[in-house]
N, C-alpha and C positions, 0 to 999 in steps of 0.2 A: 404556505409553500406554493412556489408557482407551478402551475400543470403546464405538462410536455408531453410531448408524442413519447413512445416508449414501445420498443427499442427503438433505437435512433442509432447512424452512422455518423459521427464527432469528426473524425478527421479521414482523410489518404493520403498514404506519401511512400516513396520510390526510395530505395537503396542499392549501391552500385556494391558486389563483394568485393572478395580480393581476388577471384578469377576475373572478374570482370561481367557477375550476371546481374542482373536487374531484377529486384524483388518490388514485388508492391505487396503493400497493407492497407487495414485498414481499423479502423478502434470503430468500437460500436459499444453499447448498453450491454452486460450480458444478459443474450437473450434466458428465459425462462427454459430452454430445452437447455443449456448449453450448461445450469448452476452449478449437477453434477461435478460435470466435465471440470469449470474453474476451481470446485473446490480441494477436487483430488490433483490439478494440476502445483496449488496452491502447498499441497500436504508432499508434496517432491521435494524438488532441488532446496527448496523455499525453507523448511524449516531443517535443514540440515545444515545450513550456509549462513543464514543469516545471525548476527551476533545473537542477537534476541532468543531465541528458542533454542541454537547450540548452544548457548551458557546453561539454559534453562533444561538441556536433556530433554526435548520431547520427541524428537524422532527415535530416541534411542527405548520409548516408552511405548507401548501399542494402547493402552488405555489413555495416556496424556495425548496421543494421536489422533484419538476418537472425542476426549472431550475439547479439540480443536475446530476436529469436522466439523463439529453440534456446531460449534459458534459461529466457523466461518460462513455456514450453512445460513443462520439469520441472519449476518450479516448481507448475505447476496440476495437474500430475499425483500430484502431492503429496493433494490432493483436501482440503487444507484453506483453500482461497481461499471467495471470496463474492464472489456479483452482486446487485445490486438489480434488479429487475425494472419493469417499471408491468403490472400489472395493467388485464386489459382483459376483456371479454366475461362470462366465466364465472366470473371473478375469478380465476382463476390469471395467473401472470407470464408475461409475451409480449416487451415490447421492453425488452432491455438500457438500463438506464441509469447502472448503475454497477456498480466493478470495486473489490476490495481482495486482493490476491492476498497470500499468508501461506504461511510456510514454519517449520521450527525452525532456529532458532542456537542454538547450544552452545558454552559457553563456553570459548577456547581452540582453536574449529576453527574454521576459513574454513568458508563455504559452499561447496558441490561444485560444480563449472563447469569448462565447458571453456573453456582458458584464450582471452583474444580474443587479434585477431591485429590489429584496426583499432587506427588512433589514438586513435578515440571509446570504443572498446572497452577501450580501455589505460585510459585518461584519469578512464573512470568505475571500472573497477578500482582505480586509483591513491587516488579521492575515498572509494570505501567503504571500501578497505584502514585508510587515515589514522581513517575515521568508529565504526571499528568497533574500533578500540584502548580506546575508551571504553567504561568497564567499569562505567556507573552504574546500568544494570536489576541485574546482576549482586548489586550493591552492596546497593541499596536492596531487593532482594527478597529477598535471599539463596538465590538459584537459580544453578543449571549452566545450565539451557535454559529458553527462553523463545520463545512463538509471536513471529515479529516480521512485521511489514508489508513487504512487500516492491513496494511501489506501489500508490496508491490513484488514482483518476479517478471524473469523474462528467462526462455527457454534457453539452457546455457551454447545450445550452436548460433541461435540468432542475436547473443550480444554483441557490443561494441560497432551496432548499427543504430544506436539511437532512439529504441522502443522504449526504455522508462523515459526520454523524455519528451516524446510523444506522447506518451501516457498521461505525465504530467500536464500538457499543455490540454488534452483533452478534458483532463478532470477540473481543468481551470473554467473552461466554456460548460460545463456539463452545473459547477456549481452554479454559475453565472444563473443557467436557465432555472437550477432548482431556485432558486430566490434568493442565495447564500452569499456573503458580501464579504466573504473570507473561505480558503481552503489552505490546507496546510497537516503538518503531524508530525510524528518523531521520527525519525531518519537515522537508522541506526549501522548501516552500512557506510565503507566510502563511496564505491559507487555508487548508491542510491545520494547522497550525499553531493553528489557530482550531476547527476543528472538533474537535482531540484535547482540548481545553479543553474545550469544550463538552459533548463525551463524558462527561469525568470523570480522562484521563487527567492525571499531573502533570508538568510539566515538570523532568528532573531532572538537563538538561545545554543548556548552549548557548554556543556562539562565534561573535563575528562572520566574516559571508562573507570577509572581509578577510583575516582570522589566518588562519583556514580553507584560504583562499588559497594564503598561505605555506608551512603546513605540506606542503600538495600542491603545491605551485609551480606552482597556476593560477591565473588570473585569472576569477573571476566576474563577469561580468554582469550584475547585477539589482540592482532598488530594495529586495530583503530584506533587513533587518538581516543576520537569526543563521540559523544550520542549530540545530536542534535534538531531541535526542532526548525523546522522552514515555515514561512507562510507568503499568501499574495493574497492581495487585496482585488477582488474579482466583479466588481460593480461594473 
């Protein structure tokens, strides 16, 4: 893997509201103080919302809650995730606004975890086990590993300014440097969905919730078509 400065500042960029105010941000590494902070930001809005862990009941669980933390927790300590910031005062980044946490897969391993013991904890093991049989970053890029996403959010007042896909374009440069000749992962929102388009990623697999369903013998909830995975080719 190739070495990098760590933290690092990935991008900045300016949004106009609908009053008419100017916000700057900014995406950075999350810093080592900060893991906390992203991972209870992460245990919010985040697993309430998104198809994935609302089908799965884990907000609605305080122990599936906690064997979430444990994970996201390694995950961040990984030190390849990213936060958006907003920019305040001096122009550095102060209040969290968004989260894309990032890990490797390799192809042919599960990712390391301790195994859950919840029903929401089985349930979502069960959805990514089925999700990750799909072999098309592999395919398409002709890579063993590849950076993948492992949850993206953005604070629900600062939506619809463009942060996931800022995010994404950051964690494109961010693979780039770790030595990763592909990023990408399952995309299980529309908006997240919308934003990996937007980025640049392509879509290069997708089934309805439905089939999806079946394969996992769950029942989805939601007005989204398809689960889909994205990828880009980041050399």
């Amino acid at each position: 893997m190739a070495v990098r400065g760590y933290p690092k500042v990935w991008r900045r960029f300016e949004r106009v509201t609908e009053d008419g105010s100017m916000l700057k941000f900014e995406i950075e590494d999350v810093p080592e103080a900060m893991w906390i902070t992203a991972v209870e930001f992460m245990l919010g809005s985040y697993i309430r919302e998104d198809v994935w862990w609302a089908t799965a009941g884990t907000a609605q669980d305080l122990d599936a809650v906690e064997e979430y933390r444990l994970l996201l927790m390694s995950i961040i300590k990984e030190k390849m995730s990213l936060a958006c910031f907003l920019a305040e005062g001096d122009g550095s980044g102060h209040t969290l606004v968004g989260v894309n946490l990032c890990l490797t897969q390799e192809k042919g391993r599960f990712v390391q975890h301790n195994p859950p013991k919840t029903k929401a904890g089985l349930l979502s093991l069960r959805m990514f086990s089925e999700a990750m049989k799909v072999t098309a970053i592999y395919d398409k890029y002709g890579v063993n590993e590849y950076l993948m996403g492992a949850g993206l959010s953005v604070k629900p007042e600062y939506r619809g300014l463009g942060i996931g896909v800022e995010l994404l374009r950051a964690r494109m440069e961010l693979s780039k440097a770790l030595g990763y000749r592909a990023t990408g992962g399952i995309f299980t929102s529309g908006p997240g969905q919308h934003a990996a388009e937007k980025a640049g990623m392509e879509c290069l697999y997708q089934v309805t919730y439905k089939k999806f369903g079946k394969q996992c013998n769950i029942t989805f909830n939601t007005d989204v078509d398809c689960l889909k995975i994205f990828g880009v080719e980041t050399v």
